[in-house]
Each structure stands twice: as structure tokens, then as C-alpha cells.
N, C-alpha and C positions, 0 to 999 in steps of 0.2 A: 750609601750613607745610612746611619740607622736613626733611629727613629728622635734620640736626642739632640747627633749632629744637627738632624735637619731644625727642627726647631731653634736650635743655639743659632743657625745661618738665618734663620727668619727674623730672629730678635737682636742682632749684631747689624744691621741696618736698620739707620731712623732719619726722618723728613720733617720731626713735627716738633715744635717748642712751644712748652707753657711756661710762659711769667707771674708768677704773683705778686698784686699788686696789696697789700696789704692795709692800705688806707681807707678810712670811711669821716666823714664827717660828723656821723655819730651810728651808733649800730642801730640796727633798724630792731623791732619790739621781737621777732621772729629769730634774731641770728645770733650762731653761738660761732661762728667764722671766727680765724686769728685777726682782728685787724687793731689797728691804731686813730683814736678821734684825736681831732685837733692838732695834723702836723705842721712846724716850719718847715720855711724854704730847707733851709739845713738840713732837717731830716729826709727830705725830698733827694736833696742832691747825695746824703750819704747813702740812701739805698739804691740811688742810679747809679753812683759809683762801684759799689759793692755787686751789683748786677751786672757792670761791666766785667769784673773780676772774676765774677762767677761763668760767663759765658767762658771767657779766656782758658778758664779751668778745664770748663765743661770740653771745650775741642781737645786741650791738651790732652787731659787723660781717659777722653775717648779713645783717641790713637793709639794711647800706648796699650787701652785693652783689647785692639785688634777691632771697633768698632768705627761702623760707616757712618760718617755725618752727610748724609747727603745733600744736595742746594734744597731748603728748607718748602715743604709743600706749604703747610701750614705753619701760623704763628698765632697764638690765643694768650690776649694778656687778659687776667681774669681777678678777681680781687674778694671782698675791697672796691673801692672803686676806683679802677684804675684813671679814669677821666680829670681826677682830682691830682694828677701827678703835671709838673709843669710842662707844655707840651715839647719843648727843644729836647726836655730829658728820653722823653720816648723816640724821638726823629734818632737821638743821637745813638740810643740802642739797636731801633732798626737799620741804622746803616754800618753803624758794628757788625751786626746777624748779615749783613750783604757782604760785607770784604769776609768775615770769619769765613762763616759756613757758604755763603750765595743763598740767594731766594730766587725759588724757581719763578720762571715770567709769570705762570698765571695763579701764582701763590693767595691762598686765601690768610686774610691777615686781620684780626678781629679786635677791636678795643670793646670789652665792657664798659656802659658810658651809661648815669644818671642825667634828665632831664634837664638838672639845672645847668649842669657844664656847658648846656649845648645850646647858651639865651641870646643866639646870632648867627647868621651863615658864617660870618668872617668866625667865630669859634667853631666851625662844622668844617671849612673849608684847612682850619690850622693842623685840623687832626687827618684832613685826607693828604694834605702837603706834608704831613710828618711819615706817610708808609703805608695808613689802615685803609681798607677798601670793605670792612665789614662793621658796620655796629651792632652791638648788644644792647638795648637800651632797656634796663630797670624799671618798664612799667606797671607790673604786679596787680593795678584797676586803675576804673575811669572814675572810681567813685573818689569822691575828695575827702567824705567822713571817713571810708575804709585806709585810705591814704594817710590821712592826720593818726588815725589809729593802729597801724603800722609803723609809725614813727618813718614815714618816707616826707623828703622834704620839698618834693616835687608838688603842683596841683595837675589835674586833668589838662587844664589850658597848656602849663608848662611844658606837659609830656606831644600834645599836639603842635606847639609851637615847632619842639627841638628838632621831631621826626623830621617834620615839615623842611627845618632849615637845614637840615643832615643829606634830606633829598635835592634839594636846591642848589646846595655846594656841590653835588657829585654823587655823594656814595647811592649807589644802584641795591647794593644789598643790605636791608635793615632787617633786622629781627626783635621781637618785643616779647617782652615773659609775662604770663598772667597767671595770679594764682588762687586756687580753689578751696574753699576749706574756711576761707578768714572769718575769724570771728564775726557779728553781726551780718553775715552775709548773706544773700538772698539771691534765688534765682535772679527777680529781677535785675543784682548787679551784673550777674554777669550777661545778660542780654546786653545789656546798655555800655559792659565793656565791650561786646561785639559790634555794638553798632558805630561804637566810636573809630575801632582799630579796622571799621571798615572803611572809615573815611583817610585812613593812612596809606604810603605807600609801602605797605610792609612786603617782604620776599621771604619770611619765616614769624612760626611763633611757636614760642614752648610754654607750656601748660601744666604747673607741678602743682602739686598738691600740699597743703602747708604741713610743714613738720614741726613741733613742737619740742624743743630741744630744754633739756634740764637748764635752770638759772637766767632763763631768758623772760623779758617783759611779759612775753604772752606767756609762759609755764607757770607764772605765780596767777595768773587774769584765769588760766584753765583750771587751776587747783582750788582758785576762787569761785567760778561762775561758771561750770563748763558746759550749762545750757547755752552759753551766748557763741558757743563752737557749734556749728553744722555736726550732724553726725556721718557714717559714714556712705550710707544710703542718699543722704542729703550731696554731700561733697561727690560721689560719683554723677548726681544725677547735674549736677554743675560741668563735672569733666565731659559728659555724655554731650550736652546741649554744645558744647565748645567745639567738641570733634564732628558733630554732624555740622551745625553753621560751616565751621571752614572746608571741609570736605566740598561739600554743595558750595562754597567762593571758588574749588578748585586749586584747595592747596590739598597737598599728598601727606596723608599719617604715614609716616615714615618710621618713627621711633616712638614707644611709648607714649613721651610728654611731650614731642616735637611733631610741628606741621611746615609743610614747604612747599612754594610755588616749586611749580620743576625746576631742577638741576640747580637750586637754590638752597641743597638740605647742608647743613654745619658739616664742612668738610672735617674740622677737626677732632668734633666730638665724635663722628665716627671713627676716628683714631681709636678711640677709646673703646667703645661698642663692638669694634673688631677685635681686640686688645691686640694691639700693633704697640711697638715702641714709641717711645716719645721721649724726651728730653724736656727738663724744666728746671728754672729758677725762681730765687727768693723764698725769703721766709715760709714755712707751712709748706710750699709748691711740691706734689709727689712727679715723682721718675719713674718710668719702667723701661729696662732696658738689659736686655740680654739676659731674660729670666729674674731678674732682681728688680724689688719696689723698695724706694728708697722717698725718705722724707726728712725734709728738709726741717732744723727745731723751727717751731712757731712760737719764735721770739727775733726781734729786729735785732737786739744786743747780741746775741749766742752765735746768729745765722750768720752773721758779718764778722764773728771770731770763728766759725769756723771753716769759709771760707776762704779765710784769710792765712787758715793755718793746715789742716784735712783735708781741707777740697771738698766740691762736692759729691765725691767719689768713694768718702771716707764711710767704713765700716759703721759709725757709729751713725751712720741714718740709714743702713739697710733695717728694712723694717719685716721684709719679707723675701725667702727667696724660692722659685716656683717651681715645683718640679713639673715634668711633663705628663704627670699624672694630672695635678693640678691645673695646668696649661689648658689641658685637654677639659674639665669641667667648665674654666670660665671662657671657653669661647662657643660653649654650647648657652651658660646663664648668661653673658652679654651679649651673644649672636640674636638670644631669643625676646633683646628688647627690639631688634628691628623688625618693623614688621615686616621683611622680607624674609623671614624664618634664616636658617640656617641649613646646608645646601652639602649633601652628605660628599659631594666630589671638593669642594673646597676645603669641609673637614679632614679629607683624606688628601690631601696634599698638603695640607699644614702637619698635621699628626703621623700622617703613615698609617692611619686605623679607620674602621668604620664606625661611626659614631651609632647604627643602627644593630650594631652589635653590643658595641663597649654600653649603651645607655638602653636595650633592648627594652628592658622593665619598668623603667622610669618612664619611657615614652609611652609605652602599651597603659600603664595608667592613668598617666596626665590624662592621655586619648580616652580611655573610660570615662574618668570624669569630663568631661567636655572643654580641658583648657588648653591640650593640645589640637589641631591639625595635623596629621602626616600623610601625605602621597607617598610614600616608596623612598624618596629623591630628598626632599625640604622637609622641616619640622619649622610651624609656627606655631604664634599662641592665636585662640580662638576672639571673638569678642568678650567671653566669660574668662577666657585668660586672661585678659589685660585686663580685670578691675580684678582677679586675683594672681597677678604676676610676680607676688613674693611666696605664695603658695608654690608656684611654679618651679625658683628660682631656689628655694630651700631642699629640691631634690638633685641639683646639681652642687652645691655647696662639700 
């Protein structure tokens, strides 16, 4: 088999589906995401129907391109926020995804979910009776000015309440994101966001750092006032104090901005992180599959015509298509957000190459400068890599 077969046979089997859920109640001051405020029922039910359509597609003309849909490991609805969707409409999708494709018995299955959706067990209980056995839950701080100023419509209380009753109903696996950087922010918040999420039953937490995106609430407040932005010395030493607390709780740095009780890490975002196939729907939602990254228009009107008419298979949302030259860079720059580095026998059976040949130079410098590790065997990044991991990440590009 040569060296392209093989990868063609690696990415022509997939287990994993992402749904976008495109709705928000109103955007938050931070996001330039596609979403839509203030949906009816109606537009509700026309995107679960159009979702159904799209799955139907999706197997269809998998098949005919010789690709394997396998009983589904992972399912990740992501948004938006998906929790704002009526919950019969998501039951009814996930037991579509069970007759379509099957879901494997110990499939992880994730609703992204804000705190307010979730203001009673009997609402925690609706959403693990509809399929999910994983939440997401949108709590970014514990602080309630940082919150109002975020444009999040949750308070501190509300976020402890939902978790609380999410646990109560059932779901064993919660995960909660907290994020660094926000304006007016201060060490002190995020201690007090640690000591809060210690009183939770969390089994993961992810830890990003705020990105400031053109046209957004906060990008006019930073081109106004951007002493009231942490700098960047400030915002690591925020990341730092987060990763040693959970560490010493005994969750695992697993990936970059992710921490995890064992055997508790985001099954599907590792999808990603490996760059393994995936399948996905709705509006904005990207695919990769079979060497091609495809994207879906982010618009509710376009994405429903052209479902309805293309498919989601159609030419005109390849966005990218990867050669194995390529192949071979990003699973050295995604490999290298896990902190389990990247494992030269795994690279040589995906690729057919040695990665300590093909990137000989790039590695011998990173390792100068101190932002790699390499044994012989594995390439990680250092502690000084991971607060410069786009440094990193720009010599595999």
C-alpha cells in the first residue's frame, strides 16, 4: 500500500458527528460565532428538520463515496447554544443518528448547555432522557460583575444551581470552561473561580484564554480602554495558577486548555487533536473526511437551500483539500497540543514516514530553544512551550 492509499484508508472511516447548533439568546460581548438571537419555535423546528435531511444525506452519499460510517463513538452538539433548542427536537435527532448510523453502547454524547436552561433537575433529567450523557456547561467565572460584563446571562448562583441539578438527574460527566484574559480581571477572580468549581462535581475543565475578535463588544472596549485587558504576562500567570490548583485536585493536563479527572478527557475533541475524521452538520458546522475539509455556508437561509439541493457533499463547501504532505504537518501541530506529545511509531503508521527525519530541523530547534522535549521516541512541548505553543505551531504550518 503506498504511502497515500494508506492515509486515504485512515480517513474513509469515521465514528464521530458534530451538530451545530446555531442559536444564542443574544451573543455574548467576546463572540464573532455564526449564531442567531431570538429564535421561534418555527425556526427551531425548521433547523431540526433540515438537520434531519442533512444527516439522511450525510449516510447517503458517504456510501456512494466508498466511505465508512461506523456505529457512531462520539456525538458533539456545539453551538450557539444548543440547550436553547426544544428538547423532543434533539431526542428525535439522536434516535435518527441510532437507526441511521447506530451509536456505539459506550458512546460519548455531549450537549453544550448554559446555566439558565438547566433551572431544575426535571430540565437536567429531560436532556439525559433525550440521549446526552455529557454536558458542556458555559461557565467562563464565578464572578457575577465579570459575567454581566461578558454579556452572559447566567449569575454565579445559577451556574451552581444547574451543575448541581445536572448531577442529581444523572449525568456523571460534567465539564465547565473558564476563561482568562477578561477584562477587569484579577488574580483574585480566578482563585474564587477555583474555589467555587471546587465545590462542584466537575469530571473536566477547559481553560482558554480570551480572544478578541474584530466587531465584537469587547474589540470596540479594547480599542477604547485596553488597560482594562490583562496583558499577556498577566493572563498566563491566570492560566498558570488554574493548571497547578487542578493538577494538585488531581485532574490530568491532558491538552493545552483542557483538564481531566481520569479517563474522563473529551472523547471527541480528541477527534480533532488526532485529526481523525469526523462528520458534521448545520449551518457554519466543518467536516473532515477523506482528506477534504468542508464547510458548511453560515447562514440558516443558504444552509437549508443547500441541503436541500447539493447536499452536503457538494463542491461548493470544500473549503480545503489536504494533501499528505499536509496530513503529515497537522498531525505533528495537533498531536503537539496533547500533552502526551506525539509518538514517532504512531506517526509511522499513519504516514509510512519518520517524523524524526521528515521534521529533523524544526525539532532540533524548538529543543534549543526550550519549547520542545524529545526522547528518541515522543516530541512534546515543554512548560515554556505551552505559553509559547503558537510559536511552536507556526513551524509546522
Amino acid at each position: 500500500m503506498s504511502e497515500a492509499e494508506r492515509a486515504n484508508s485512515l480517513t474513509k472511516v469515521v465514528s464521530s458527528l458534530y451538530i451545530h447548533v446555531p442559536f444564542c439568546q443574544r451573543k455574548c460581548h467576546y463572540c464573532d460565532f455564526y449564531s442567531i438571537s431570538s429564535a421561534d419555535y418555527e425556526t427551531y423546528r425548521s433547523w431540526h428538520e433540515t438537520i434531519v435531511l442533512e444527516l439522511q444525506r450525510l449516510a447517503s452519499e458517504a456510501e456512494a463515496a466508498g466511505v465508512e460510517i461506523q456505529p457512531l463513538k462520539t456525538i458533539y452538539y456545539g453551538g450557539g447554544t444548543p440547550s436553547l433548542v426544544p428538547v423532543k427536537f434533539l431526542a428525535e435527532e439522536l434516535d435518527f443518528c441510532r437507526n441511521l448510523f447506530a451509536i456505539a453502547p459506550d458512546a460519548e454524547i455531549t450537549l453544550e448547555a448554559n446555566p439558565e436552561q438547566i433551572s431544575s433537575e426535571k430540565a437536567a433529567v429531560a436532556f439525559l432522557e433525550a440521549g446526552f450523557n455529557r454536558l458542556s456547561v458555559g461557565l467562563q467565572s464565578a464572578t457575577d460583575s465579570l459575567l454581566e460584563l461578558m454579556g452572559r446571562h447566567h449569575s454565579r448562583e445559577d451556574a451552581f444551581q444547574a451543575i448541581n441539578f445536572a448531577h442529581k438527574a444523572g449525568f456523571n460527566n460534567i465539564s465547565a470552561d473558564l476563561m482568562t484574559g477578561l477584562p477587569d480581571a484579577t488574580l483574585s477572580d480566578i482563585d474564587d473561580a477555583l474555589d467555587f468549581i471546587s465545590t462542584l462535581p466537575l469530571t473536566h475543565v477547559s481553560c482558554y484564554a480570551l480572544d478578541v475578535p474584530d466587531g465584537t463588544v469587547f474589540a470596540k472596549m479594547l480599542a477604547r480602554d485596553a488597560a482594562r485587558f490583562p496583558d499577556d504576562a498577566g493572563e498566563r500567570q491566570m492560566f498558570h495558577r488554574i493548571r497547578d490548583v487542578l493538577i494538585a485536585r488531581g485532574f490530568q493536563h491532558y491538552e493545552i486548555s483542557n483538564f481531566a479527572l481520569d479517563s474522563f478527557q473529551s472523547q471527541h475533541n480528541l477527534v480533532y487533536w488526532r485529526a481523525e475524521p469526523y462528520l458534521a452538520a448545520g449551518p457554519a458546522a466543518s467536516s473532515y473526511l477523506a482528506g477534504i475539509r468542508r464547510n458548511n455556508p453560515a447562514s440558516l437561509a443558504i444552509w437549508k437551500e443547500s441541503v436541500a439541493t447539493e447536499g452536503p457533499y457538494s463542491e461548493a463547501n470544500i473549503c480545503e483539500i489536504v494533501s499528505e504532505e499536509e496530513a503529515a504537518k497537522e498531525t505533528m501541530l495537533l498531536g503537539l497540543r496533547l500533552l502526551e506529545g506525539v509518538k514517532a511509531k504512531e506517526f509511522q503508521e499513519r504516514h509510512g514516514k519518520d517524523y524524526r527525519l521528515l521534521f529533523a530541523s524544526e525539532i532540533a530547534e524548538l529543543s534549543r530553544k526550550g519549547l520542545l522535549s524529545f526522547d528518541g521516541e515522543t516530541v512534546r512541548l515543554t512548560r515554556e512551550g505551552e505559553d509559547f505553543c503558537n510559536v511552536v505551531f507556526r513551524e509546522f504550518v
